[in-house]
KOLNUVO-78526 format. One record per residue (C-alpha): residue number from 1; residue in one letter; x, y, z negated. Coordinates in nm, 4 decimals. Layout:
REM residues N
{NUM "A" {X Y Z}}
...
This chain:
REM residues 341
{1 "X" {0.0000 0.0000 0.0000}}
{2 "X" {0.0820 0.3506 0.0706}}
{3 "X" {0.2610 0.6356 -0.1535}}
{4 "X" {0.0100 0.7932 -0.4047}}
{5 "X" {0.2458 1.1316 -0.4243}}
{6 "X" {0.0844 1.4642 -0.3690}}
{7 "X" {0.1466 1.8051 -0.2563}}
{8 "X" {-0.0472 2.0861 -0.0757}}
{9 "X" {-0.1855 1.8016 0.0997}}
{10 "X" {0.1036 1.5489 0.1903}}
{11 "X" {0.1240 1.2265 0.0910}}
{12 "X" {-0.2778 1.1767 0.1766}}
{13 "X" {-0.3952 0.8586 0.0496}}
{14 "X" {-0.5405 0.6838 0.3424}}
{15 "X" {-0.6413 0.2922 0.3408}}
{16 "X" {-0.4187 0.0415 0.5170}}
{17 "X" {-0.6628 -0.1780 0.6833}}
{18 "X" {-0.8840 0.0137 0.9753}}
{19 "X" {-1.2094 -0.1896 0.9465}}
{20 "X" {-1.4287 -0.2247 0.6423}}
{21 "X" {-1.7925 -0.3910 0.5787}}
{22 "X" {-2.0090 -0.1383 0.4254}}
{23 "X" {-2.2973 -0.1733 0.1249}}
{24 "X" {-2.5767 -0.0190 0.2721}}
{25 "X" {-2.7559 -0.3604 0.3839}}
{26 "X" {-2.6661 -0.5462 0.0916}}
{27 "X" {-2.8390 -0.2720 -0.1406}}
{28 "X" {-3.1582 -0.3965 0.0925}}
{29 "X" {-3.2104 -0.0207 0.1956}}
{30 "X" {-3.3496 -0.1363 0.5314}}
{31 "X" {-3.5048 -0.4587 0.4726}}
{32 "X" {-3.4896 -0.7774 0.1967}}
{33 "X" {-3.1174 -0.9668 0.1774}}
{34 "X" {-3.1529 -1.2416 -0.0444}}
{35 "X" {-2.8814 -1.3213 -0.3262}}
{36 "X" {-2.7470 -1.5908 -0.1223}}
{37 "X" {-2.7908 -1.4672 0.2239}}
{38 "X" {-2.5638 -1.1651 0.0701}}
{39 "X" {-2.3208 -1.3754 -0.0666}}
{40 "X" {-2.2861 -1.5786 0.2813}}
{41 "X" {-2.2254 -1.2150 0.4198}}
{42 "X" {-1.9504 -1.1278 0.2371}}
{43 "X" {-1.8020 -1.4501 0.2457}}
{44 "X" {-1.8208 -1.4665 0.5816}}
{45 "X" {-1.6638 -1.1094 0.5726}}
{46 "X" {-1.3358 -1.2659 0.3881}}
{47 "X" {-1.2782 -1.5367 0.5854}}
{48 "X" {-1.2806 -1.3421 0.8901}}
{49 "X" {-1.0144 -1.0923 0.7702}}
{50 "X" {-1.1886 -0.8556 0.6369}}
{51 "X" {-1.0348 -0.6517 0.3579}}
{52 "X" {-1.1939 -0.3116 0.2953}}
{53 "X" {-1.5204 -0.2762 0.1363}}
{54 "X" {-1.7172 0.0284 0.0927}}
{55 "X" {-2.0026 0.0205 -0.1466}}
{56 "X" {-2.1980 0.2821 -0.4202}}
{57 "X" {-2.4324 0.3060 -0.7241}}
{58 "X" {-2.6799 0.4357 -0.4704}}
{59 "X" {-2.7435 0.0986 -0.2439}}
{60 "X" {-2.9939 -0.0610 -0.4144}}
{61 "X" {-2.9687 0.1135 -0.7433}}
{62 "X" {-2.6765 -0.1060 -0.8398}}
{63 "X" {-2.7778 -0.4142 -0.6088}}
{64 "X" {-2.4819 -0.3646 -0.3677}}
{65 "X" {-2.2113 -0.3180 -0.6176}}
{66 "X" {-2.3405 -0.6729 -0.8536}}
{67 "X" {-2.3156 -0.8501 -0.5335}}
{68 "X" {-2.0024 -0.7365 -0.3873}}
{69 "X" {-1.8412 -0.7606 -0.7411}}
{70 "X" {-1.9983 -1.1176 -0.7618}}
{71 "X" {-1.7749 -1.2317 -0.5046}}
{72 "X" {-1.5014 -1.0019 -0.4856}}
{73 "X" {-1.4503 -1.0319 -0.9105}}
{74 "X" {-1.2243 -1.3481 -0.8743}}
{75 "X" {-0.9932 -1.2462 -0.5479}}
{76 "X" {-0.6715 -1.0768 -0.6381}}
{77 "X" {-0.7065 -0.7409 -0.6397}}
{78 "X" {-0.4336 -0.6458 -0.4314}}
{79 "X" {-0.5709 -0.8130 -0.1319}}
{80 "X" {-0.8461 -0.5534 -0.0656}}
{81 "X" {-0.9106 -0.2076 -0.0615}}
{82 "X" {-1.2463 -0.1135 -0.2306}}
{83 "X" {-1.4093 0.2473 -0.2205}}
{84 "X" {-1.7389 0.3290 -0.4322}}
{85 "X" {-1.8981 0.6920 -0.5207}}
{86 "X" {-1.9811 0.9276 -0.7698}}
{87 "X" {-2.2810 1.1571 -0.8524}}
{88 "X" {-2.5245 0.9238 -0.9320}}
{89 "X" {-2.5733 0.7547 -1.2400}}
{90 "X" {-2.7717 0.4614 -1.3331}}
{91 "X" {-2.9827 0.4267 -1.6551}}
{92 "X" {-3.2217 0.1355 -1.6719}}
{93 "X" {-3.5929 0.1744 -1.7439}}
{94 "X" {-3.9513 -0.0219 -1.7776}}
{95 "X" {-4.0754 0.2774 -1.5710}}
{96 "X" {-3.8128 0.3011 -1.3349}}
{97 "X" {-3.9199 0.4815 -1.0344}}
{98 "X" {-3.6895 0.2636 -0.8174}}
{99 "X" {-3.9513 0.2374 -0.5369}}
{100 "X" {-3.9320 0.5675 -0.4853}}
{101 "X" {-3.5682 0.5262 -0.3146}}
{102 "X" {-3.5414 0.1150 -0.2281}}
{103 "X" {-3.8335 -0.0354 -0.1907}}
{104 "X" {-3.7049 -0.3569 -0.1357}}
{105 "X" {-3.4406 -0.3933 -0.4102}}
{106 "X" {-3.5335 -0.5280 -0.7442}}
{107 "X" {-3.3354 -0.3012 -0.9323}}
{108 "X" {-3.5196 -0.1725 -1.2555}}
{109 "X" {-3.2589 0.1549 -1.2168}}
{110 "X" {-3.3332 0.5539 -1.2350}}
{111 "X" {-3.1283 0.7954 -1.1114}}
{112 "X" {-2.9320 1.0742 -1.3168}}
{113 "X" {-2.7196 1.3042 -1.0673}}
{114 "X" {-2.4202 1.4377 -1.2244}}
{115 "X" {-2.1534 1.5657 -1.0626}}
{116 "X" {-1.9913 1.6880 -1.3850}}
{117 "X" {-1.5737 1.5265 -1.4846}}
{118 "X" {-1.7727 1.3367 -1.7649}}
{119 "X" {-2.0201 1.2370 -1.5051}}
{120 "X" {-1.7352 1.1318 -1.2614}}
{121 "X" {-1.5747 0.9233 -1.5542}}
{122 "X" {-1.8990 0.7338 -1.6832}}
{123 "X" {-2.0035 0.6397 -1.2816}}
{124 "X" {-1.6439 0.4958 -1.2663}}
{125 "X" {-1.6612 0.2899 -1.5517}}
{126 "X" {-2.0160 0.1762 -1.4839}}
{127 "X" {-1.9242 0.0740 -1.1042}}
{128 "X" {-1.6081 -0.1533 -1.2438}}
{129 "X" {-1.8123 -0.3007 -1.4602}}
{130 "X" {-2.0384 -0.3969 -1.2134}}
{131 "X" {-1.7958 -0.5027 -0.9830}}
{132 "X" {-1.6002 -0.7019 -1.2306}}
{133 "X" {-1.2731 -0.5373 -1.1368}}
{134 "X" {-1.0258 -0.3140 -1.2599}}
{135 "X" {-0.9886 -0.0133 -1.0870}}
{136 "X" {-1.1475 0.1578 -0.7358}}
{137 "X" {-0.8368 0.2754 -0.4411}}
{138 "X" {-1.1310 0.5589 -0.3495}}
{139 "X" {-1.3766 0.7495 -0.4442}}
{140 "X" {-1.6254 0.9540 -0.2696}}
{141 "X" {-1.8185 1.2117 -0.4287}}
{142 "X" {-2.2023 1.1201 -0.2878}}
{143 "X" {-2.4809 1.2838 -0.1192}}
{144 "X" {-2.3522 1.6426 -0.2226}}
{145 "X" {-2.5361 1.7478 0.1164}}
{146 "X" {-2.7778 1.9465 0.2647}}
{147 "X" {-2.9926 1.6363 0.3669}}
{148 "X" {-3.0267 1.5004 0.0520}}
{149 "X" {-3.4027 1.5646 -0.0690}}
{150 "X" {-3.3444 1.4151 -0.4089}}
{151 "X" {-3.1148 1.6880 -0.5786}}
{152 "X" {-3.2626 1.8508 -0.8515}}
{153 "X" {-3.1336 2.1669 -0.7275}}
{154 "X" {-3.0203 2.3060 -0.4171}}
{155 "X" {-2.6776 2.1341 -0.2587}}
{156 "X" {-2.4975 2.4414 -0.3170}}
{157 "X" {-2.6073 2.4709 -0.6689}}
{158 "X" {-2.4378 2.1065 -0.7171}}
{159 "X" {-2.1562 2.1727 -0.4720}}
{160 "X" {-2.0626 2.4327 -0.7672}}
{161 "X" {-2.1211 2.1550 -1.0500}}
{162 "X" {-1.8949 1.9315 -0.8477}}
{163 "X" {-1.5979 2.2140 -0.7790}}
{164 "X" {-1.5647 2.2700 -1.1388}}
{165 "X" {-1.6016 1.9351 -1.2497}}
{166 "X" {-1.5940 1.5925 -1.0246}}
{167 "X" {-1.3432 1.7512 -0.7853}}
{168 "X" {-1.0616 1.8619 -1.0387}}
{169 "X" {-1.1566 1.5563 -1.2377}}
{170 "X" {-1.0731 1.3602 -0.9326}}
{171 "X" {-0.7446 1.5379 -0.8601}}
{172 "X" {-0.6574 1.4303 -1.2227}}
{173 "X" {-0.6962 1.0561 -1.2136}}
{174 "X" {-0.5340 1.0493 -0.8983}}
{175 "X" {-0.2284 1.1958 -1.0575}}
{176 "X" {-0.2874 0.9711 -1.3563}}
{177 "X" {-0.2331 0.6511 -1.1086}}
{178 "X" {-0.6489 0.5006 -1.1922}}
{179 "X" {-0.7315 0.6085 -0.8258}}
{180 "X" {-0.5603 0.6218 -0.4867}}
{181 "X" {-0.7401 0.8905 -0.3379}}
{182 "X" {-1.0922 1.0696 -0.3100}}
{183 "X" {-1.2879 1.3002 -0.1385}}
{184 "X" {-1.6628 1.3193 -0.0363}}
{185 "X" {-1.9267 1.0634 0.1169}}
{186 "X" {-2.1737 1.3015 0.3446}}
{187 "X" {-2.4004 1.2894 0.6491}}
{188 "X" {-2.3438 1.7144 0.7433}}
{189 "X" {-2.0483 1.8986 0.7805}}
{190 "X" {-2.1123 2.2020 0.6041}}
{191 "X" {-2.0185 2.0139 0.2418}}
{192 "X" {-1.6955 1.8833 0.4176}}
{193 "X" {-1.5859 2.1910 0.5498}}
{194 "X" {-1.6419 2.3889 0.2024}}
{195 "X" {-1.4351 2.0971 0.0249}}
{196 "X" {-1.0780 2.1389 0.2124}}
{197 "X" {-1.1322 2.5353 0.1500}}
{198 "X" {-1.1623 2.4545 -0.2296}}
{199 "X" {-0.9711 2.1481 -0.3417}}
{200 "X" {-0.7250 1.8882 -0.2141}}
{201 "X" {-0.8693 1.5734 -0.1183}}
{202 "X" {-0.6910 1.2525 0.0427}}
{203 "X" {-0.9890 1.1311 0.2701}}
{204 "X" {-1.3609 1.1510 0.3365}}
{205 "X" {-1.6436 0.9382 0.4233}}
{206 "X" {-1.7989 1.0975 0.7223}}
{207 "X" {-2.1140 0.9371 0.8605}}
{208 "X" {-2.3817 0.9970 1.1129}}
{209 "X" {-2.1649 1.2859 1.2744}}
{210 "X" {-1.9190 1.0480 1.5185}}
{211 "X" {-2.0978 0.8176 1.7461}}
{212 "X" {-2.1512 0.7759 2.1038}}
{213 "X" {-2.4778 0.9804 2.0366}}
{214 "X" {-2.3752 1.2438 1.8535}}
{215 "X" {-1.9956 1.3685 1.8042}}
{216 "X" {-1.9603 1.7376 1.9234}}
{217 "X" {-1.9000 1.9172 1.6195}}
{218 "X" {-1.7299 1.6650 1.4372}}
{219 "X" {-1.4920 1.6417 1.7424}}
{220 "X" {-1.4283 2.0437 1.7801}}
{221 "X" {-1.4867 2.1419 1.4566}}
{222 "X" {-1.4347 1.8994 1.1575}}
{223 "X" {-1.1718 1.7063 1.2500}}
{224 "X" {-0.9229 2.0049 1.3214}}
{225 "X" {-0.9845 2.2010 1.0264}}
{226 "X" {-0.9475 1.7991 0.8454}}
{227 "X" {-0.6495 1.7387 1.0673}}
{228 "X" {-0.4524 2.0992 0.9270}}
{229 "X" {-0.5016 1.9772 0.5625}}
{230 "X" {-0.4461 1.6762 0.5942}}
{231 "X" {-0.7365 1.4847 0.5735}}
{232 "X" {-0.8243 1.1689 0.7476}}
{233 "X" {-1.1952 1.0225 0.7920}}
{234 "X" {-1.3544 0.6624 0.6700}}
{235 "X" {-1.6187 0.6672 0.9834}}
{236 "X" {-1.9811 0.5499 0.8593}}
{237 "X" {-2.3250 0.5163 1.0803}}
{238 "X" {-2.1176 0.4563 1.4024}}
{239 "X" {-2.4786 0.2960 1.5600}}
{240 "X" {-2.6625 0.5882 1.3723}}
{241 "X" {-2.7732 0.3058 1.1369}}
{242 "X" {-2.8818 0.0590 1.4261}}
{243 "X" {-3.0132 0.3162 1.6675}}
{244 "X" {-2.7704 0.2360 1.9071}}
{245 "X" {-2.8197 -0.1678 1.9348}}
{246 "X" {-3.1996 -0.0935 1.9640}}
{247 "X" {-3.3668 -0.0207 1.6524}}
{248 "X" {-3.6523 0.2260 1.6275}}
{249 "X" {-3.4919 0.4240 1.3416}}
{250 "X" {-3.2378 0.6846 1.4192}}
{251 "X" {-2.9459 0.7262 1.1100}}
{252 "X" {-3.1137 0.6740 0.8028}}
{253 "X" {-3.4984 0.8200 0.8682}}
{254 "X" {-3.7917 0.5705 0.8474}}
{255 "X" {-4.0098 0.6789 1.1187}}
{256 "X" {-3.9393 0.6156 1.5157}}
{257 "X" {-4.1759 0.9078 1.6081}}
{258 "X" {-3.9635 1.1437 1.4575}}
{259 "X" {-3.6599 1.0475 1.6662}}
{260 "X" {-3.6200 1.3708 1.9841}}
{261 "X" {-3.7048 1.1918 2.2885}}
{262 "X" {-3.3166 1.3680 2.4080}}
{263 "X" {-3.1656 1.0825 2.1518}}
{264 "X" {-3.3579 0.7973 2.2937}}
{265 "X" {-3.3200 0.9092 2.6982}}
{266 "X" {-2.9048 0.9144 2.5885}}
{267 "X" {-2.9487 0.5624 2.4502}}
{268 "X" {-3.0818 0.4496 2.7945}}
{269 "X" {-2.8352 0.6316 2.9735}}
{270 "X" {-2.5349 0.4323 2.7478}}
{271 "X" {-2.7152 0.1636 2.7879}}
{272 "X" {-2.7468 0.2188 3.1750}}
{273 "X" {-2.3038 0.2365 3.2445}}
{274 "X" {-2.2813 -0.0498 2.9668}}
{275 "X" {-2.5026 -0.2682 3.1510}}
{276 "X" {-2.3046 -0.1426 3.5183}}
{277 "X" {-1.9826 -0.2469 3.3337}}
{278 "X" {-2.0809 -0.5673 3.1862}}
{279 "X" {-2.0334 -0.3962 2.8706}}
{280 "X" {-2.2091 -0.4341 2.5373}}
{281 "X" {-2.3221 -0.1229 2.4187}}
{282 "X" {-2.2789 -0.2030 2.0320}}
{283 "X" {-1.9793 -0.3215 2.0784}}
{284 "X" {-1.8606 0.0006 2.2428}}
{285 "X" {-2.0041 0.2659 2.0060}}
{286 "X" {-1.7515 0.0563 1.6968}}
{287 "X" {-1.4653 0.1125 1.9237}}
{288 "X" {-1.5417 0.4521 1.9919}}
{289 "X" {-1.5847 0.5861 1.6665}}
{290 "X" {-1.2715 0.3964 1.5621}}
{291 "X" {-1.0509 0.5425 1.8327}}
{292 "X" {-0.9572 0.9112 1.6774}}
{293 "X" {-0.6057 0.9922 1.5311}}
{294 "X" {-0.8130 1.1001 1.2102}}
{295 "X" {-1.0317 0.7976 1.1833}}
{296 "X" {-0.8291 0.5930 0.8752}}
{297 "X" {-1.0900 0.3015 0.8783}}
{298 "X" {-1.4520 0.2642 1.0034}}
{299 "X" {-1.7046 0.1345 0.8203}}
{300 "X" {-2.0314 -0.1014 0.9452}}
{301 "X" {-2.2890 -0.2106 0.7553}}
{302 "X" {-2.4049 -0.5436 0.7416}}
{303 "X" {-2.7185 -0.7720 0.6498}}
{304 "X" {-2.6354 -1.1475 0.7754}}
{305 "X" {-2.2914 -1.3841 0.8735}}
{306 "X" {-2.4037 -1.3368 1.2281}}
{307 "X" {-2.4225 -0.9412 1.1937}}
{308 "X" {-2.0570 -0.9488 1.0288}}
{309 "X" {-1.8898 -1.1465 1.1965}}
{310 "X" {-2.0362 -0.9968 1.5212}}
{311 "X" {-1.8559 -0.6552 1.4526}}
{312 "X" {-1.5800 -0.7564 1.3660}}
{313 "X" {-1.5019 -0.9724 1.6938}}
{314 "X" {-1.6034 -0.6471 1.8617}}
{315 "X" {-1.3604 -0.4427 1.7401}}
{316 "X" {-1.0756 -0.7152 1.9163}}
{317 "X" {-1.2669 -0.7550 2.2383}}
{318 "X" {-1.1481 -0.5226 2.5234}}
{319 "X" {-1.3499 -0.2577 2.6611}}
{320 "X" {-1.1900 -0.1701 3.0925}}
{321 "X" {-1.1437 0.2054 3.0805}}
{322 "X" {-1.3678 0.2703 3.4208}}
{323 "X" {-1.6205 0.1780 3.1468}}
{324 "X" {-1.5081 0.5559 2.9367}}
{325 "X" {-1.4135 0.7277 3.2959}}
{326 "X" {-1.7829 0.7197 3.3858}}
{327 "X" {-1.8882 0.7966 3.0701}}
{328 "X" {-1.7014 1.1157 3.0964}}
{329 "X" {-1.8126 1.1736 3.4310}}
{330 "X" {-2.1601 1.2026 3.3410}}
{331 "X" {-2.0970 1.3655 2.9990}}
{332 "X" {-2.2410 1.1250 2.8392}}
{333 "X" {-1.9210 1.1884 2.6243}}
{334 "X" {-1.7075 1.4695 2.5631}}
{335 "X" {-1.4263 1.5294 2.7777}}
{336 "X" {-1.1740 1.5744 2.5055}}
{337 "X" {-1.3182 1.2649 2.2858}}
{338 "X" {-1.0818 1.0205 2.2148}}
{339 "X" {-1.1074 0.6557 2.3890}}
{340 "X" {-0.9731 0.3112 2.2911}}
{341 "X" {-0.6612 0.2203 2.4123}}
């Protein structure tokens, strides 16, 4: 594993493995994910190669991080790089309103946010113990983001919490060796931006902003003011949470009327030069969002063996560059994005 040593931005902690399995599924925020048909996932997940593994308090209200922890608890730790968040914390109740967030996990959990250094500390110590290991490489301040309806106050109000507390906080445990790195886990930029202008963090979870869909700002915006401090990218929602292998939900909203007819005629249009190319779509869209200088690792969530095992044999499977030419050609992708080699 990398250097931990800091300095106005050097020395970056960034993960050594590019492709992790992320927690989202296995919380069942999407659909049910039995006990065993999770633990067959991340199984299957090992034995393939796989050795980064992204998970949070949020998926599931705890349901991710018990399962993940249930397998991953007697593997030596140095053999895989785990990342988890902070800013939510878990108190179980008889009138949990856990519904309200995951239907479909069992989890008798509420939700306190806090972004607060004491806050930061507690969320820590309840994730390891739900894990059943010893210590996280990152951590990700959550959902601090303009998209999140379930702040109690406005994002900016708990940006603010955050600055003065989980941020600093953060800094300090990363000096004090219990962390390799941290920085944020959001969906917008506008949190990501504000964090480089106000702290010094290693690396953050970007997702829903760089996929074949959708990657214009990210492209000319985030990543350069990232790239001048420093700061490289774990890539999450590179199918804009299944959007882009057909389903009808686009990222992480519930309703396929919703979704601007512009998104679904691109889908068609990918789907159009995939098909002309002998290409699978899915396949492409992990490649893509894997292929800039500033993407450390990407992230995909998974529900089955099947789904796993399926992503990561497309991230070895060859992609002919006439396949990128013509999506360039009918700007179907930015001219300066970056392609697989």
């Amino acid at each position: 594993m990398q250097s931990n040593a800091k300095g106005a931005g050097k020395g970056h902690y960034k993960p050594p493995v590019k492709f992790g399995m992320g927690g989202v599924p296995l919380g069942n925020e999407f659909a049910v994910v039995t006990d065993k048909e999770a633990e067959a996932t991340i199984e299957a997940a090992w034995i393939a190669g796989v050795r980064y593994y992204d998970v949070a308090p949020w998926y599931g209200l705890g349901l991710a991080e018990r399962r993940y922890g249930g397998f991953l608890h007697g593997k030596n730790r140095n053999e895989f790089v785990i990342s988890s968040k902070v800013g939510k914390l878990l108190r179980a109740s008889k009138t949990a309103r856990n519904e309200q967030y995951f239907p479909f996990s069992p989890s008798p959990n509420d939700v306190i946010f806090d972004y607060t250094a004491s806050g930061v500390r507690r969320s820590i110590e309840d994730s390891l113990q739900r894990l059943g290991i010893d210590s996280l490489d990152i951590v990700f301040v959550h959902d601090i983001s303009p998209d999140n309806k379930f702040l109690p106050t406005s994002w900016e109000e708990q940006f603010e919490i955050a600055r003065k507390g989980a941020f600093p906080e953060l800094t300090r445990m990363r000096e004090e060796g219990l962390i390799k790195g941290w920085g944020i886990g959001v969906n917008t930029p506008e949190p990501i931006m504000r964090l480089i202008e106000v702290a010094d963090p290693d690396i953050c979870l970007l997702a829903s902003q760089y996929s074949l869909i959708e990657h214009k700002n990210a492209l000319n915006q985030v990543f350069p003011a990232a790239r001048a401090k420093n700061v490289s990218f774990v890539i999450g929602s590179s199918l804009n949470a299944g959007f882009i292998s057909g389903s009808s939900r686009y990222n992480y909203g519930q309703d396929s009327y919703k979704i601007a007819p512009a998104l679904i005629e691109k889908r068609r249009k990918l789907r159009d030069v995939a098909s002309s190319h002998g290409v699978d779509l899915r396949t492409a869209a992990l490649q893509f969002s894997a292929a800039p200088d500033i993407a450390a690792a990407l992230v995909v969530g998974a529900g089955s063996e099947q789904q796993i095992l399926a992503d990561y044999t497309s991230m070895q499977t060859r992609i002919p560059a006439e396949f990128w030419a013509e999506l360039k050609a009918q700007n179907l992708i930015e001219q300066n994005a970056p392609i697989p080699a």
